[in-house]
C-alpha positions as CSV (number, residue, x, y, z in Angstrom):
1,X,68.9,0.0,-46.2
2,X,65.0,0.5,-46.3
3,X,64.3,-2.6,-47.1
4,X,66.0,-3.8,-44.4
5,X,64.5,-1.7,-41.6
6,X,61.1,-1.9,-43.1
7,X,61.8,-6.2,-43.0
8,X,62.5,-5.3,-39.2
9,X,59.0,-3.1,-38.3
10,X,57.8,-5.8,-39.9
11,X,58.9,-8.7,-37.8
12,X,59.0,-6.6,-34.7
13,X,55.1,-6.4,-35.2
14,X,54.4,-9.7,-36.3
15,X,56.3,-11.0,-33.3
16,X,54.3,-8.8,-31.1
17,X,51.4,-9.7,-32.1
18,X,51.9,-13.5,-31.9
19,X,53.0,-13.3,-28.5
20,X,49.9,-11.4,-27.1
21,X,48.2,-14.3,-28.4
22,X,50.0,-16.2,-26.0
23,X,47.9,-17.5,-23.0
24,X,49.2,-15.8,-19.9
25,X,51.1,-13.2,-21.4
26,X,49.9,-10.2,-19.5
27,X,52.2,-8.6,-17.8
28,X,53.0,-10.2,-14.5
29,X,51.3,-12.9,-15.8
30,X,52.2,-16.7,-16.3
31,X,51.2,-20.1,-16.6
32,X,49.7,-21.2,-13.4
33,X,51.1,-24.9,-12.8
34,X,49.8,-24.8,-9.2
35,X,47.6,-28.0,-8.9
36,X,43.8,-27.3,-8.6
37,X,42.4,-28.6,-5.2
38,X,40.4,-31.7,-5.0
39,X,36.6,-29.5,-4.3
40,X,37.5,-27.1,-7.4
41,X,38.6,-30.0,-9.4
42,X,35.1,-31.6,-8.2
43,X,32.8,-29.0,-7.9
44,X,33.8,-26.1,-10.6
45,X,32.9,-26.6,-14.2
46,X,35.3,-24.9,-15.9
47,X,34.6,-24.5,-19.9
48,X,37.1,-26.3,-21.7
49,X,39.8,-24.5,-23.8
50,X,41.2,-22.3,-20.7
51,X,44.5,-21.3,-19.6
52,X,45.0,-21.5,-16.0
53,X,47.2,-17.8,-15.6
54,X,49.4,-17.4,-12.1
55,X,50.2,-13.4,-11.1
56,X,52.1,-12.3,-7.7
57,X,47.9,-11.5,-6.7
58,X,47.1,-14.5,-6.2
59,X,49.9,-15.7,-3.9
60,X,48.6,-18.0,-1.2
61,X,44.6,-17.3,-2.4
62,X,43.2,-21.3,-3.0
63,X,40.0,-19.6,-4.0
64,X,40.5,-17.8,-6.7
65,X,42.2,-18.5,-10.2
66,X,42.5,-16.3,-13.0
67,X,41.4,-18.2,-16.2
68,X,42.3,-17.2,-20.0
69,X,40.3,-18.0,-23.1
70,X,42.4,-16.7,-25.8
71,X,40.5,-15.5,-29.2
72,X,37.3,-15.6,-27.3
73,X,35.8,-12.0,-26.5
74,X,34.7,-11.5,-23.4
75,X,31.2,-12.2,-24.2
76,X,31.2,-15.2,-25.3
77,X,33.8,-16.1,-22.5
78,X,30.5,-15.0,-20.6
79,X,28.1,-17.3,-22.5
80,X,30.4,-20.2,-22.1
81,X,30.8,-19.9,-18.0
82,X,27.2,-19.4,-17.9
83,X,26.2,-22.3,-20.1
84,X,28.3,-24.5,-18.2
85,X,27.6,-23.3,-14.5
86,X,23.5,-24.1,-15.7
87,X,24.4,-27.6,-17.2
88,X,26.2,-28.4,-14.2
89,X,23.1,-27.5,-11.6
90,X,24.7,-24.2,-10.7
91,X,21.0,-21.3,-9.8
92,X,22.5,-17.9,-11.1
93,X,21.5,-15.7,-8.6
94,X,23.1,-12.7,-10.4
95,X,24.6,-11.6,-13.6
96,X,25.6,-7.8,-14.2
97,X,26.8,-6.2,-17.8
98,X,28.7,-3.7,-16.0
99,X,31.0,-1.1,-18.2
100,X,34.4,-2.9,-17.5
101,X,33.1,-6.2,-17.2
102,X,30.5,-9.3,-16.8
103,X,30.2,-10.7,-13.6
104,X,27.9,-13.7,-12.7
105,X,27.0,-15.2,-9.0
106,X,25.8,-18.8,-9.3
107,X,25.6,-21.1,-5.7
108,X,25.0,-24.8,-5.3
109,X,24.2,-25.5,-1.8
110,X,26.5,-24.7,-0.1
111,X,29.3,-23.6,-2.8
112,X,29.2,-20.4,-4.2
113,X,31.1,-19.1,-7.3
114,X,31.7,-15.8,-8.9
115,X,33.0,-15.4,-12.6
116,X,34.6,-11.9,-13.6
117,X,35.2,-11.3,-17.2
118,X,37.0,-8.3,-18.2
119,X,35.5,-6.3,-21.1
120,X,39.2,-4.4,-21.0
121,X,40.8,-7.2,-24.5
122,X,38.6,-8.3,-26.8
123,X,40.7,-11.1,-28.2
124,X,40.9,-12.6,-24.9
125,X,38.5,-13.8,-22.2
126,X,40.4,-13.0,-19.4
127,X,38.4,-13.8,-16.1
128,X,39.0,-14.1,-12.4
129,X,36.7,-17.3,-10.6
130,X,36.6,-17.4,-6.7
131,X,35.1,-20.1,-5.5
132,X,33.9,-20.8,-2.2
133,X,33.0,-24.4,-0.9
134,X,31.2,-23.3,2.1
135,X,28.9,-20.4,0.7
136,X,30.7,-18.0,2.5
């Protein structure tokens, strides 16, 4: 009878753990199949290897997506937005290592985007990108 409820912890765990590895698998959180619009499919460089996540939040809100990067901490989910933001022509014009998270501001006239990386899992590079087409 121990063996068997130990073989159950056991599982239990290992199937806990798999599925927080899951992209999207926040609570409230799911697979966003919402297609991206034609300026953010043209204008935002987002890093490769990203789960587009949907939540109740974002209802009706075009301009911002929540973005996953699952086994990537959330600095180096920061080093790859800002890689790719310079590579694509994007000017930084801020970049804060806050206590809760990273934030960086980067226009391209007249576009401006802003990346939020929680600092809150560090398996996961969970960030939040608005991005507006007009600079405003």
């Amino acid at each position: 009878m121990k063996y068997i409820s130990f073989t159950i912890i056991v599982l239990s765990i290992v199937l806990l753990s798999a599925c927080s590895n899951k992209p999207c698998s926040g609570k409230g959180m799911s697979i966003d199949t919402r297609p991206l619009t034609d300026q953010w499919n043209k204008m935002v460089p987002i890093p490769s290897g990203g789960e587009l996540c949907y939540s109740a939040m974002l209802e009706g809100d075009e301009s911002t997506r929540q973005i996953e990067y699952v086994g990537l901490d959330p600095r180096k989910t920061y080093d790859l937005w800002e890689k790719n933001l310079v590579a694509d022509g994007w000017e930084l014009t801020s970049n804060n290592d806050l206590s809760s998270k990273y934030e960086i501001t980067a226009t391209k006239s007249p576009a401006t985007i802003k990346v939020t990386i929680s600092k809150a899992v560090t398996n996961k590079g969970w960030c939040t990108v608005t991005f507006k087409p007009t600079g405003t």
